[in-house]
C-alpha positions as CSV (number, residue, x, y, z in Angstrom):
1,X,-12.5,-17.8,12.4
2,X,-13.6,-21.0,13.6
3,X,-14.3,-21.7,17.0
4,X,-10.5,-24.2,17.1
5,X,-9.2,-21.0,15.5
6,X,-10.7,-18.9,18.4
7,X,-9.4,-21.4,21.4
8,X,-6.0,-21.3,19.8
9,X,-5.7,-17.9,19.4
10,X,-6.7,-17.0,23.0
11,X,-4.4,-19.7,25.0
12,X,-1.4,-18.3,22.8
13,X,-2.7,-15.1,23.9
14,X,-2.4,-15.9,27.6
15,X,0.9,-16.9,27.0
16,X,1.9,-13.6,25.6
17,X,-0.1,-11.6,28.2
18,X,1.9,-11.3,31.3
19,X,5.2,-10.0,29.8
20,X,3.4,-7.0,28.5
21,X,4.0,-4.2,31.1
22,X,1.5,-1.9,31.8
23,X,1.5,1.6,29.7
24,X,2.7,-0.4,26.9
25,X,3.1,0.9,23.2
26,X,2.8,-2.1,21.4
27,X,3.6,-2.9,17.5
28,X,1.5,-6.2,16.6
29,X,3.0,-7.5,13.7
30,X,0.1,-9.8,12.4
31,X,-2.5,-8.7,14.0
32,X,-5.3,-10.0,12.3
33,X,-8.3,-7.7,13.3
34,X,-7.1,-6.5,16.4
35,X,-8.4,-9.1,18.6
36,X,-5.1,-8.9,21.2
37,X,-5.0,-5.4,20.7
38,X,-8.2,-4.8,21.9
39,X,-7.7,-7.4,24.9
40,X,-4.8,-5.8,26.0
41,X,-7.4,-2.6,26.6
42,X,-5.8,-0.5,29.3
43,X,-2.6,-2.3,29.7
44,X,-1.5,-0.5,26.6
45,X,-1.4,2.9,25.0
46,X,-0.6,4.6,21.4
47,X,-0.5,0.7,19.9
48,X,-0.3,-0.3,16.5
49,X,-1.6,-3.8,15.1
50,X,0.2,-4.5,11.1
51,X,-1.3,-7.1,8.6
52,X,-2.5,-6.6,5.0
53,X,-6.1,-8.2,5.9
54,X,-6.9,-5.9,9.0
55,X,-9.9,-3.5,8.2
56,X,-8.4,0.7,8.8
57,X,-9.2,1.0,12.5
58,X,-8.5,3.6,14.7
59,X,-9.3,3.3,18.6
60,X,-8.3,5.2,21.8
61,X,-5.3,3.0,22.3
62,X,-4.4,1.5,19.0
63,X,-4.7,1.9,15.6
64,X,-4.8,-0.9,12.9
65,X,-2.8,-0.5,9.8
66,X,-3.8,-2.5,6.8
67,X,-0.5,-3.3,5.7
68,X,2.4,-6.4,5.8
69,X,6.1,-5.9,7.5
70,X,7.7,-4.1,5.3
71,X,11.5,-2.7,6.1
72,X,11.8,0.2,6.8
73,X,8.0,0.6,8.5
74,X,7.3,4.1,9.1
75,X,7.8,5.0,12.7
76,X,11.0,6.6,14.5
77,X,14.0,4.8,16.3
78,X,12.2,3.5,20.0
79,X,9.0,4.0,19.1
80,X,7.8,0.8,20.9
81,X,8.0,-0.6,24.5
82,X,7.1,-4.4,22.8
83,X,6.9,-5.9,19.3
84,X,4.6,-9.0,19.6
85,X,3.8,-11.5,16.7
86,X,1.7,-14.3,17.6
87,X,1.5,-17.1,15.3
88,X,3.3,-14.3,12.6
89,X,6.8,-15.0,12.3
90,X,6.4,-18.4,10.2
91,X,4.7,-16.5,7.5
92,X,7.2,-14.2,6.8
93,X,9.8,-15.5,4.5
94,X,12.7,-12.8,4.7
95,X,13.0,-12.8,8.7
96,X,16.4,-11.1,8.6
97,X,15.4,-7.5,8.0
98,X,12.3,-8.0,10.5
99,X,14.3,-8.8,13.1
100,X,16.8,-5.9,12.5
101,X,13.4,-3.5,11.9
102,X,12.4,-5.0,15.6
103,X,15.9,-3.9,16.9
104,X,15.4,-0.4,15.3
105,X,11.9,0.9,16.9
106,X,11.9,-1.0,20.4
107,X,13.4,1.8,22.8
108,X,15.9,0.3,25.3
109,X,14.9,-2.7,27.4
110,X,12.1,-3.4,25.1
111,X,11.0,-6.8,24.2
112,X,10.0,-8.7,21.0
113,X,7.4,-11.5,22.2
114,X,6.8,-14.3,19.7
115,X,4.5,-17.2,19.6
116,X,5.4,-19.7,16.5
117,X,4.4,-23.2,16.1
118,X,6.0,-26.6,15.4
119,X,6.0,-27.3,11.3
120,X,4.2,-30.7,12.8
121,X,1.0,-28.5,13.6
122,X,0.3,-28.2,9.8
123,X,-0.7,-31.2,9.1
124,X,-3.0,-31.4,12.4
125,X,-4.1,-27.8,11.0
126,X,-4.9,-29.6,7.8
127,X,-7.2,-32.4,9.2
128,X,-9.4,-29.7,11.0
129,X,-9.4,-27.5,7.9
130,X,-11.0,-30.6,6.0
131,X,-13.4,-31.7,9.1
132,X,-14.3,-28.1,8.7
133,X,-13.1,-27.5,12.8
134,X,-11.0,-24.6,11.4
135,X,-9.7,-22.2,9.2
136,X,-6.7,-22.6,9.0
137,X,-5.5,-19.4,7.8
138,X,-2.7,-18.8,4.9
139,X,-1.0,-22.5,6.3
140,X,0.7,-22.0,2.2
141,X,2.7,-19.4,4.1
142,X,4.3,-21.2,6.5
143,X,7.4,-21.9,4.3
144,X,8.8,-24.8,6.7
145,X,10.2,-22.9,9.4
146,X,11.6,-24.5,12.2
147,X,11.1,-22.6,15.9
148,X,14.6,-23.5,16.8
149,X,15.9,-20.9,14.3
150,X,14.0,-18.1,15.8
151,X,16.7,-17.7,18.6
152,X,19.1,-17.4,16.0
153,X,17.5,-15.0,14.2
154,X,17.3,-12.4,16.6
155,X,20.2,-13.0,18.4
156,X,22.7,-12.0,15.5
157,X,20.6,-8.3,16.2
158,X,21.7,-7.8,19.9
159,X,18.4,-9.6,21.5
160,X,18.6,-12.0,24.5
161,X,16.9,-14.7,24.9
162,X,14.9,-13.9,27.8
163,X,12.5,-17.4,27.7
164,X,12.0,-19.8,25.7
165,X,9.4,-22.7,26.5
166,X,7.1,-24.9,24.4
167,X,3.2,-25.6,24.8
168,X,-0.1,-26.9,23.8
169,X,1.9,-30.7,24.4
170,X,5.2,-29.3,22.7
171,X,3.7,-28.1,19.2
172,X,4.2,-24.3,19.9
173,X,6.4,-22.1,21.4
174,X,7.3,-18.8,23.2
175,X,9.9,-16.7,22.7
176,X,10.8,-13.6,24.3
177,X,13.5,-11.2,23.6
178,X,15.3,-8.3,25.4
179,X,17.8,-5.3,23.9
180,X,19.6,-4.8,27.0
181,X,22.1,-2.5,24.7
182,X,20.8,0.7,22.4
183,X,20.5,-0.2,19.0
184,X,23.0,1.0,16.5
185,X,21.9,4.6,15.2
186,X,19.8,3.8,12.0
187,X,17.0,5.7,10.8
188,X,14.3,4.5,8.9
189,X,15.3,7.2,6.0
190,X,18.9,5.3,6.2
191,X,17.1,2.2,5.7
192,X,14.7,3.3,3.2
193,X,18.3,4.1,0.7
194,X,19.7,0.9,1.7
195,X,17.0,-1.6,0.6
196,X,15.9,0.9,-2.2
């Protein structure tokens, strides 16, 4: 990463920060390399970061699992206090069973924390790409989506929206989510016969 890539990365990072609790366990769904993971340090434990271009890690407090969000993922019903995806969600093209998988290992009161950008940042990501200011990573990805679906999305699987607010001048935003309610009882070996 680039330093632009860097400087993004950490202010959406601060963002993110203060509505992690401490004690954590924290599912990072596009986690790159770590990098939050291993920011987070004490605030968490028994973590997991997901993305297919993550090296095999394995720390005191998280482990990284070189793989993408698949449904069902392979961890029991409330396994996580927070599901976070940073800059994540607009690269995932079927976002319905990701937010139901969310809804299925956060334990009660849990919350799914997002960070996703405005499409207009791809053509700014663009520019710097070819000024070789950044890297610009998988932008082919990004499929179009439009932030103001995201509240949608998760709200059709129990989640309130618990804030929503734009930054860096409007071009991304935060959402976070709460399941107030337990989620219906659906195991991951239920889910495994459904989408098989």
């Amino acid at each position: 990463m680039r330093l632009v890539d860097r400087v993004l990365q950490r202010w959406r990072e601060r963002k993110v920060f203060p509505w992690i609790g401490d004690g954590s366990r924290v599912l990072d769904i596009g986690c790159h390399q770590g990098e939050f993971l291993n920011r987070l340090g004490a605030k968490i434990q028994c973590s997991v970061g997901l993305d297919p271009l993550s090296a095999p890690t394995t720390m005191t407090r998280y482990t990284l699992v070189p793989e993408p969000f698949r449904e069902p993922l392979p961890y029991p019903n409330g396994s996580f206090d927070v599901v976070t995806m940073l800059a994540t969600l607009e690269h995932i093209r079927d976002k319905a069973p990701l937010a139901r998988e969310c809804r299925r290992l956060l334990r009660r009161n849990g919350r799914v924390i997002i960070t996703v950008p405005s499409p207009k940042v791809d053509s700014i990501v663009h520019t710097l790409v070819r000024l070789g200011l950044a890297d610009g990573m998988s932008l082919d990805e990004h499929h179009g989506f439009d932030p103001r679906d995201t509240a949608e999305l998760f709200s059709k699987e129990g989640f309130a929206v618990e804030c929503h607010k734009s930054f860096q001048a409007g071009l991304n935003h935060l959402y976070v989510f709460s399941n107030e309610a337990p989620p219906p009882e659906r195991t991951a070996n239920a889910l495994s016969s459904e989408t098989a």
